[in-house]
DOVO-203891 format. One record per residue (C-alpha): residue number from 1; x, y, z. Coordinates in steps of 0.2 Angstrom, whole numbers, plus 5000, padded with zeros to 4 digits. Example, Ala and Ser with C-alpha at 12.3 -4.5 7.8 and 13.67 -1.06 7.14 Angstrom:
BEGIN
> 1  5062  4978  5039
> 2  5068  4995  5036
This chain:
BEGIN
> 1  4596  5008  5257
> 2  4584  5016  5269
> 3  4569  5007  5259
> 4  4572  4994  5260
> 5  4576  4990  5242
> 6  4590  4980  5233
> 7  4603  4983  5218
> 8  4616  4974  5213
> 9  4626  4981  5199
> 10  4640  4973  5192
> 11  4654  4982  5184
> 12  4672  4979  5174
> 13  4686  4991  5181
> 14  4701  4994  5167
> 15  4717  4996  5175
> 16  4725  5002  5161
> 17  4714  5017  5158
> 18  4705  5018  5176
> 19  4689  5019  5166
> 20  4674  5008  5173
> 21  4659  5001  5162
> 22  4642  4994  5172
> 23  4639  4975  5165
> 24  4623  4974  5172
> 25  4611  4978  5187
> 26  4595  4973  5194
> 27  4586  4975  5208
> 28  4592  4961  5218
> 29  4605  4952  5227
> 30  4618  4943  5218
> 31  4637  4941  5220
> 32  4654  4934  5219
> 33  4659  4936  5200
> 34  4672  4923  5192
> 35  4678  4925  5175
> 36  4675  4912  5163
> 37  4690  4903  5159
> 38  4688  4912  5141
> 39  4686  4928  5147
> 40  4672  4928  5138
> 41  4659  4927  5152
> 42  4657  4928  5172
> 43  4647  4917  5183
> 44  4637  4924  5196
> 45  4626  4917  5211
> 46  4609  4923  5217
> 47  4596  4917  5229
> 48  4607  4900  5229
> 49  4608  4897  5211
> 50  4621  4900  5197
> 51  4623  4912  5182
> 52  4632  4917  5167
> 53  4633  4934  5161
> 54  4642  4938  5145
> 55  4655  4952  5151
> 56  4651  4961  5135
> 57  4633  4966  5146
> 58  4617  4971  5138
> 59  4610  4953  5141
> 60  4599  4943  5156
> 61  4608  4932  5166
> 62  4606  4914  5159
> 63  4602  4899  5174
> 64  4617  4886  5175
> 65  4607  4872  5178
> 66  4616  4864  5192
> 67  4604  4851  5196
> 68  4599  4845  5213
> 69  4610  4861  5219
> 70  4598  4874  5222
> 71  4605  4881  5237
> 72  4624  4885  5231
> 73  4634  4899  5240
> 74  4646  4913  5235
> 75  4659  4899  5232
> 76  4662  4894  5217
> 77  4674  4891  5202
> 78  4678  4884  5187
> 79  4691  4873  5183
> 80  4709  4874  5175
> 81  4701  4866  5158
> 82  4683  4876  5161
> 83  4675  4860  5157
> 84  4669  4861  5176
> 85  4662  4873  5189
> 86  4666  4868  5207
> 87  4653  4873  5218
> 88  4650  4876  5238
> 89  4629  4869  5238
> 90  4621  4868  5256
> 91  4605  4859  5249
> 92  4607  4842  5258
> 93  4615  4848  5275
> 94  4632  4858  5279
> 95  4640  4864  5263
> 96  4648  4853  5253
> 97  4662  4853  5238
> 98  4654  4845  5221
> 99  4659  4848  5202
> 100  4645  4851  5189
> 101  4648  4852  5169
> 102  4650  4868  5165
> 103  4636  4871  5153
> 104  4626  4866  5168
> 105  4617  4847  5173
> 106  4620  4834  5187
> 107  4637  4827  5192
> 108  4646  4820  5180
């Protein structure tokens, strides 16, 4: 990356038959992948907020609305049930710990 340019791409590695198939890629930052607890999606983060991606691809990632968090870091999860995501959000001070609904909002 001599140009200073940025791409992130994303892709889904088979250990069964060692193949490997892009889900998406842009030309920007973004990071630490989870799996939805279906299997059907992954969450993402860029520039401090969160994404879903279906792991099918061949969509734009869709903003999880995570409220007052606008400032979340590469740690993040959801929880056993998936009704939750745990989220590391830095927006008012040191990073803290908080749980937002899944499909995206304040606190519960």
């Amino acid at each position: 990356m001599t140009d200073g340019r940025v791409e992130s791409s994303l892709e889904i590695f088979s250990l069964a038959d060692r193949s490997r198939r892009v889900v998406y890629r842009a030309q920007r930052h973004f990071e630490a992948p989870n799996w939805s607890r279906d299997g059907q999606s992954l969450l993402i983060n860029s520039a401090g907020r969160l994404y879903t991606l279906p792991v099918t691809g061949g969509a734009e990632p869709r903003l999880v609305d995570c409220g007052f968090a606008v400032r979340c870091n590469n740690d993040h999860g959801y929880s056993p049930d998936g009704r939750q995501i745990a989220i590391s959000d830095e927006t008012h001070g040191p990073p803290r710990i908080y749980l937002v609904p899944t499909e995206g909002g304040d606190r519960p």
